[in-house]
C-alpha positions as a Markdown table, in Angstrom:
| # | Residue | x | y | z |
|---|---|---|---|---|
| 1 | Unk | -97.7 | 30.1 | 3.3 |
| 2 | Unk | -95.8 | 29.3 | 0.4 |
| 3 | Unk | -94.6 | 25.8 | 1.6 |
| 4 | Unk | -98.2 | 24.5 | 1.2 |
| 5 | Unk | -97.8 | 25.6 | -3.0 |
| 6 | Unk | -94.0 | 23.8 | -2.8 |
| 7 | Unk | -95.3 | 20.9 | -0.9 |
| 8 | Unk | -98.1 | 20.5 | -3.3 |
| 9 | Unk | -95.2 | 20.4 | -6.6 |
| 10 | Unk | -93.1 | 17.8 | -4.4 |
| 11 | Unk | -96.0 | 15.2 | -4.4 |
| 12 | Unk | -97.1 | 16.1 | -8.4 |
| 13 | Unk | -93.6 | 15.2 | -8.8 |
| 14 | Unk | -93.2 | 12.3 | -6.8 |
| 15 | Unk | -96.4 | 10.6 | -8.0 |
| 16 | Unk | -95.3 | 11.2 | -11.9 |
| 17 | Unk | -92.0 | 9.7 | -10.8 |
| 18 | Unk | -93.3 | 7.2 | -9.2 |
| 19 | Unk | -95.9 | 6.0 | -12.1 |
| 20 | Unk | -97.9 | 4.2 | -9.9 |
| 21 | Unk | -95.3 | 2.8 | -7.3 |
| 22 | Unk | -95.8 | 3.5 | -3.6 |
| 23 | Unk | -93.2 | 5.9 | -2.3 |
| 24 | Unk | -91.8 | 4.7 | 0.8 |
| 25 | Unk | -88.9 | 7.5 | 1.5 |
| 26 | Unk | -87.9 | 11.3 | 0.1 |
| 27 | Unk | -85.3 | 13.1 | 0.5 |
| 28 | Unk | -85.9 | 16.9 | 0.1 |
| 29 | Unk | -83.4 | 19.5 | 0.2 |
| 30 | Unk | -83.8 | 22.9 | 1.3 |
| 31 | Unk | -81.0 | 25.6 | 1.5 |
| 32 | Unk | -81.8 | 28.1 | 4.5 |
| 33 | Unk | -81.4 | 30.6 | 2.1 |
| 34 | Unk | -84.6 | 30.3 | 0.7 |
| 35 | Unk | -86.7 | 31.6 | 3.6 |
| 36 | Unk | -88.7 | 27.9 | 3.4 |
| 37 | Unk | -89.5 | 26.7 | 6.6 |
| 38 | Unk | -88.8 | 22.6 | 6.7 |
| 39 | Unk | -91.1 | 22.3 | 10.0 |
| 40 | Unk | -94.1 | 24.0 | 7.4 |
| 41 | Unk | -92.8 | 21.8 | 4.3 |
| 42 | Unk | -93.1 | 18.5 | 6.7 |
| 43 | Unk | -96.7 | 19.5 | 8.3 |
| 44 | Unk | -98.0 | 20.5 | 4.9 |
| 45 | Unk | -96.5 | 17.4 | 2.8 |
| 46 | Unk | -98.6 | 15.2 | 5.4 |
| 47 | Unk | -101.5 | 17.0 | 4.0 |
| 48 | Unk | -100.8 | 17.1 | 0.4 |
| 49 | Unk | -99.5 | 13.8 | 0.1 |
| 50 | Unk | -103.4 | 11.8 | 1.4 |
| 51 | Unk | -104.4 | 9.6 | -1.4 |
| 52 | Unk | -101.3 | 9.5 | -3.6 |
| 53 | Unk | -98.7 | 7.1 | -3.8 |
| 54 | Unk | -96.7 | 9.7 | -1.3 |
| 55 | Unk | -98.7 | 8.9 | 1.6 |
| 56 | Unk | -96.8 | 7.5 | 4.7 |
| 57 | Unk | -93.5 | 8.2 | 3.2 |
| 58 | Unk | -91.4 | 9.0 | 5.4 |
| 59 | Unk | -89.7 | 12.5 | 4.5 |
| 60 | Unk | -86.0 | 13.7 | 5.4 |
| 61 | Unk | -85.0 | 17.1 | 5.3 |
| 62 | Unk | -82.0 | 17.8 | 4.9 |
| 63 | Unk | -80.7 | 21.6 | 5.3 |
| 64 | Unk | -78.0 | 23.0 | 3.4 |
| 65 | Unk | -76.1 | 25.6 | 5.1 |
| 66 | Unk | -75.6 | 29.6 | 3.9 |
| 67 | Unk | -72.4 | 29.8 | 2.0 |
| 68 | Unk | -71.5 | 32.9 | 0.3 |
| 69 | Unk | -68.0 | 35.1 | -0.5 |
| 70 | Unk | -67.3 | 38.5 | -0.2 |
| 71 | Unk | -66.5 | 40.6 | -3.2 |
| 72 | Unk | -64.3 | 42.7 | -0.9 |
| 73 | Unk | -61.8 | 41.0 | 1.1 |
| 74 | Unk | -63.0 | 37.0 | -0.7 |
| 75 | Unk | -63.5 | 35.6 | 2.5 |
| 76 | Unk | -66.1 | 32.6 | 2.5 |
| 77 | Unk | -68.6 | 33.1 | 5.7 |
| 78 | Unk | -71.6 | 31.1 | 6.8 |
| 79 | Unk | -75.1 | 32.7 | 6.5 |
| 80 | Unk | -78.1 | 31.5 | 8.4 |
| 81 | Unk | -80.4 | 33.9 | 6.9 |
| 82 | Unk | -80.6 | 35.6 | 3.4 |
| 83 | Unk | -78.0 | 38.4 | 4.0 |
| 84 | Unk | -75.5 | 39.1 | 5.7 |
| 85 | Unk | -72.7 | 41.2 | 6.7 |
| 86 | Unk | -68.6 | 39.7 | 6.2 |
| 87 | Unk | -66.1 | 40.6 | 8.9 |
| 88 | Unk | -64.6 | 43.1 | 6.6 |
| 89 | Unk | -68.0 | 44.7 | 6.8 |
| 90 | Unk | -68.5 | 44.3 | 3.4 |
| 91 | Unk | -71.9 | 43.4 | 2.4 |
| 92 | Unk | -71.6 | 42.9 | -1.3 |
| 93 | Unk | -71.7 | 38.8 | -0.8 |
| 94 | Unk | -71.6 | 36.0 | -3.5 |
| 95 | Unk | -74.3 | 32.8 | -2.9 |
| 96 | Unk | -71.9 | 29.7 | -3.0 |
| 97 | Unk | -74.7 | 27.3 | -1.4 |
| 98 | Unk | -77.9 | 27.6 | 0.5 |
| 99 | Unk | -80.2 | 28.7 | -2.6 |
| 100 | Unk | -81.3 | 24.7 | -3.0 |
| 101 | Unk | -84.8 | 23.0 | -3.0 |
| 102 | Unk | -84.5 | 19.7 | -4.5 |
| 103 | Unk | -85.7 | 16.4 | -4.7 |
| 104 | Unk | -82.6 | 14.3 | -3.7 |
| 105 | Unk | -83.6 | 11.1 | -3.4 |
| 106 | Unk | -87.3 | 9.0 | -3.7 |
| 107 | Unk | -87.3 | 5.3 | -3.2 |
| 108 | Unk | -90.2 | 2.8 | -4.1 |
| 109 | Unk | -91.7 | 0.0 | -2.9 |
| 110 | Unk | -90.9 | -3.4 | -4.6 |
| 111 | Unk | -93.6 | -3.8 | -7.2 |
């Protein structure tokens, strides 16, 4: 389960950011192209994040839909997974969106 390597990033991230502060909230973002589960990343930041300055933040995820265009006809379809097929039946596709995993937001506790 790669989520429990990614979870384990977000936290050494957050606690260097943090330098020192309790982190109350995070916003994450995950595109769902980048076969990360956000159910996996929640259940596995609970366990990353006991004794650091992460734990009992509250997380968000936020999921960025599959956006990509085809070279073919350059119509922009939604994707849900990590290929796909356009209506043209072109499968040649261009990634516009959906590729993210980012830290969007953090806030702190007052010091």
């Amino acid at each position: 389960m790669h989520e429990l390597g990614i979870s384990q990033e977000i936290v050494a991230i957050v606690s260097k950011r943090a330098q020192g502060r309790k982190v109350r909230r995070l916003v994450l973002e995950i595109g769902k192209l980048t076969a990360v589960l956000p159910d996996a990343v929640r259940y596995c930041f609970e366990l990353c994040n006991q004794g650091t300055v992460a734990e009992g933040a509250e997380l968000k995820i936020v999921e960025i839909a599959g956006r990509a265009r085809c070279r073919k006809c350059n119509l922009e379809l939604v994707l849900d997974r990590p290929f796909g097929r356009c209506l043209c039946g072109g499968t040649d596709l261009d990634w516009l969106a959906g590729e993210e995993l980012n830290i969007k937001e953090m806030e702190l506790a007052d010091v």
